[in-house]
N, C-alpha and C positions, 0 to 999 in steps of 0.2 A: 771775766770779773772786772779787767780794767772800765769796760763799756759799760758793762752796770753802773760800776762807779761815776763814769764821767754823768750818768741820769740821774744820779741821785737826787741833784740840786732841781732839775726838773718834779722829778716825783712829790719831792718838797712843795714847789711852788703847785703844785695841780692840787694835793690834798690838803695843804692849806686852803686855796679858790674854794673846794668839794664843801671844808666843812665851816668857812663863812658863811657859806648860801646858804647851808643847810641850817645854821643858826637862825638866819631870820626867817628863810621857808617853814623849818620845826616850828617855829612862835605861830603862824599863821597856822599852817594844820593841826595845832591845838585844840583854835576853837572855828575852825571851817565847817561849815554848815554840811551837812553829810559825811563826808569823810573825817573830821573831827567829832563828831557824837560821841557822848561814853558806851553806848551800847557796841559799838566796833572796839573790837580787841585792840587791846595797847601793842600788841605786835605787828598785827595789819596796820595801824595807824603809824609805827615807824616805820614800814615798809614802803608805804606812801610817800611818808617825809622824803626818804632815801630816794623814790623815783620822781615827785619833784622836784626836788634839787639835780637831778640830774640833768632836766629840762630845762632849769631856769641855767644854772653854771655857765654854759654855753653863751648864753645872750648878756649878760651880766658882767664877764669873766676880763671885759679891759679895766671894769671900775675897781674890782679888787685889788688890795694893796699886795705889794711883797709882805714875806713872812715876817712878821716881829721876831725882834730880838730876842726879846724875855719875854718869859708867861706874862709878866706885870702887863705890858703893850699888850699881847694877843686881848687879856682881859677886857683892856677899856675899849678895843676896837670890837669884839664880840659884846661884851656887855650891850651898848647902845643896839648893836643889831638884835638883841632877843626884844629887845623894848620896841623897838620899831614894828618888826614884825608882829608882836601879840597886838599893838594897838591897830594895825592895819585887819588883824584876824579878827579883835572887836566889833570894829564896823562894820563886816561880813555879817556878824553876828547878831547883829544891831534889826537885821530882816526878819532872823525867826524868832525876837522879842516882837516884831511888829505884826504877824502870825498870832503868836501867843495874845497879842492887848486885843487883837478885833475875835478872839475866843471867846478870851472872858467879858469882853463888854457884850456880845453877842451872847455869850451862858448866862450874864447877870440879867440883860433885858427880855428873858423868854423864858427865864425862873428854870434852867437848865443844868446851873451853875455847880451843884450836890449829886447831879445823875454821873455816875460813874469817874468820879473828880478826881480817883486815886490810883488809876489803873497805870496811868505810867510811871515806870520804874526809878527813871532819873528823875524828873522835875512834874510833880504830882498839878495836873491843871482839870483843867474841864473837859467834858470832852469834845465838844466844838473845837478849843483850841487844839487839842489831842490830834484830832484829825487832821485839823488844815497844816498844823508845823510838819504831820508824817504825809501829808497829800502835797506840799508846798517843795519839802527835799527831794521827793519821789521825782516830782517834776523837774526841778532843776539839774539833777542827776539825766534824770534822759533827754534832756535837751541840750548836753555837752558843758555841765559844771566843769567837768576836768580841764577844758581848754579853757574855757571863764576864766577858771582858777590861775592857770599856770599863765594867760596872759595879763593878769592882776597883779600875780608874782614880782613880774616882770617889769610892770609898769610903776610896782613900789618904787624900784632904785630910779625911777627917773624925777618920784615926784619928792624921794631921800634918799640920795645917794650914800653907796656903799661907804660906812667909815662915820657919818654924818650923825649926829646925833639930834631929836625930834624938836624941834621948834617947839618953844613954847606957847608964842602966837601959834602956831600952826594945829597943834592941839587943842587949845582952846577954840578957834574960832571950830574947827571940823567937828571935831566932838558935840560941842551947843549942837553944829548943824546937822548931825546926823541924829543922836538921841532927837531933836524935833522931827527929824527927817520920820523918825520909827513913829513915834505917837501919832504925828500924823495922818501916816499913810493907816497903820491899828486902828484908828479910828472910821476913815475913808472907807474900808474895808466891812467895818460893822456897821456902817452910816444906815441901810436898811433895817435892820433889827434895830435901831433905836427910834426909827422913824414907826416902824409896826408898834416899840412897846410903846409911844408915845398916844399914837391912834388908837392903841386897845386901852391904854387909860385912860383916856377922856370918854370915851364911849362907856366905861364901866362904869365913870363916874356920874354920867347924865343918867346912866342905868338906875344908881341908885339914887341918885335925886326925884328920879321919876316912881320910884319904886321902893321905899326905906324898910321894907320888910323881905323882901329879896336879900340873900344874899349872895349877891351877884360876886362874891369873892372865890367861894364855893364853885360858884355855875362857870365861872370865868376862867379857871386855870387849867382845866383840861383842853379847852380853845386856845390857852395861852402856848401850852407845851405842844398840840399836834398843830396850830401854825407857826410855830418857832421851828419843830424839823422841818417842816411845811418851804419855810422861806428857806432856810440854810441848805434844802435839795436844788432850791431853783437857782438858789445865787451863788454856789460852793463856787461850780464853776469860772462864773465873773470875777468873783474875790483871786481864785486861784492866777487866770488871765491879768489882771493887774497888778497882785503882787508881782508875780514873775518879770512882768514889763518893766518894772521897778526895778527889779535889781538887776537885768538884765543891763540896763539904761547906767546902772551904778558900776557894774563890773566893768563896761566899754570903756568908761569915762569916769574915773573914781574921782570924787571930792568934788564935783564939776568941771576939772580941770585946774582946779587949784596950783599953785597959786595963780 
């Protein structure tokens, strides 16, 4: 008993370190793209938590402070760490809004956008986008998201250290540059399908200029819908290939290296 006791003060400081990390690891596996989805059970999902943190602890573990005093201290030292962490889980998140924009701009320009728009459970989209956010995770998962992840984790405390609470320049300028960062690449992504609906509407329209008793609106949208799946079989691939290049490039090197 006396041996126990002389570890206590140890045990202290180790489950202290366990449930800082875990604070800001939790905010991230939040909203982590795969392992953060609401279709995964809220138990799996703490299970997770719990075996990232476990991972990250280890590497993290000289930045963490001793124990506070008072709850008041432990408060304002984990407070800023959930804030941290969900806004770094944002950015993660920030990929499969850019999935989602090159869906629907891809559903809107192939008149695709009402075929089957409500079939997902969480977040009701199109099914173009349907596809590529559940073809996009699929990928990232078997291409070693977990290590992605846990060296992302890891890399947070270097670019806000443990204790530190988020710049507000540093906020701002990331944030601007990610949200562009997503539209962009959303865009980049359905650049073909807008280049097709543009070519099938000039062509429709010479159609009926040439033609004012056709209605080539009619004749037109069954060639519109089977080369809309038409393209999105030939380019799923490419789009998938890029994205992922994307955040692959993001997870090595988050924010560009910021500061």
């Amino acid at each position: 008993m006396d041996t126990l006791f002389d570890l206590m003060p140890y045990s202290q400081s180790v489950m202290w370190s366990g449930f800082a990390v875990f604070t800001r690891v939790g905010a991230i596996m939040a909203v982590l793209p795969a392992f953060g989805d609401q279709p995964v059970p809220t138990r799996v999902r703490l299970v997770l938590a719990v075996m990232f943190s476990m991972i990250v602890a280890p590497a993290v573990a000289p930045q963490v402070v001793t124990l506070p005093d008072t709850a008041m201290a432990a408060a304002k030292v984990l407070g800023p760490e959930a804030l941290t962490g969900l806004f770094f889980g944002i950015c993660l998140r920030f990929f499969i809004l850019a999935l989602q924009i090159a869906g629907s701009i891809a559903a809107q320009s192939t008149s695709l956008s009402q075929i089957f728009g409500g079939t997902a459970v969480v977040d009701p989209q199109p099914a173009i986008g349907h596809v590529l956010v559940v073809a996009g995770t699929a990928l990232a998962a078997l291409m070693g998201l977990h290590v992605q992840a846990a060296s992302y984790m890891i890399q947070s405390y270097m670019i806000v250290p443990f204790g530190n609470a988020l710049d507000t320049r540093f906020v701002a300028e990331v944030g601007v540059q990610e949200v562009a960062r997503a539209f962009g690449l959303g865009f980049t992504l359905a650049a073909p399908f807008l280049i097709a609906s543009l070519i099938y509407n000039v062509v429709l329209g010479v159609i009926n200029r040439a033609m004012p008793q056709l209605m080539v609106s009619f004749v037109g949208a069954p060639a519109l819908t089977a080369g809309g799946l038409l393209l999105f079989f030939l380019t799923a691939p490419l789009m998938l290939a890029l994205w992922f290049a994307a955040f692959s490039a993001f997870m090595e090197t988050p924010f560009d290296g910021w500061p």
